[in-house]
N, C-alpha and C positions, 0 to 999 in steps of 0.2 A: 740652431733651432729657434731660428727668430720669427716667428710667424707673425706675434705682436705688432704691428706696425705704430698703431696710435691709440698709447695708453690711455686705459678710460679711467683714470684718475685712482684713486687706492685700487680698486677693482683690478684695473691692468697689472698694477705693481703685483698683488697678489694674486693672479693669474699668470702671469710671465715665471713668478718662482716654482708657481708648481708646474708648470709645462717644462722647468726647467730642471725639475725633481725628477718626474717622468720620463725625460728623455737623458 
């Protein structure tokens, strides 16, 4: 569930956790 490609700096980092809570 790597949709992220290119972290948008903290934002990414905590976007990617919770996508990865979710899934």
């Amino acid at each position: 569930s790597v949709m992220i490609v290119q972290p948008l700096g903290p934002s990414g980092l905590l976007h990617f956790m919770f996508r990865s809570n979710i899934l």
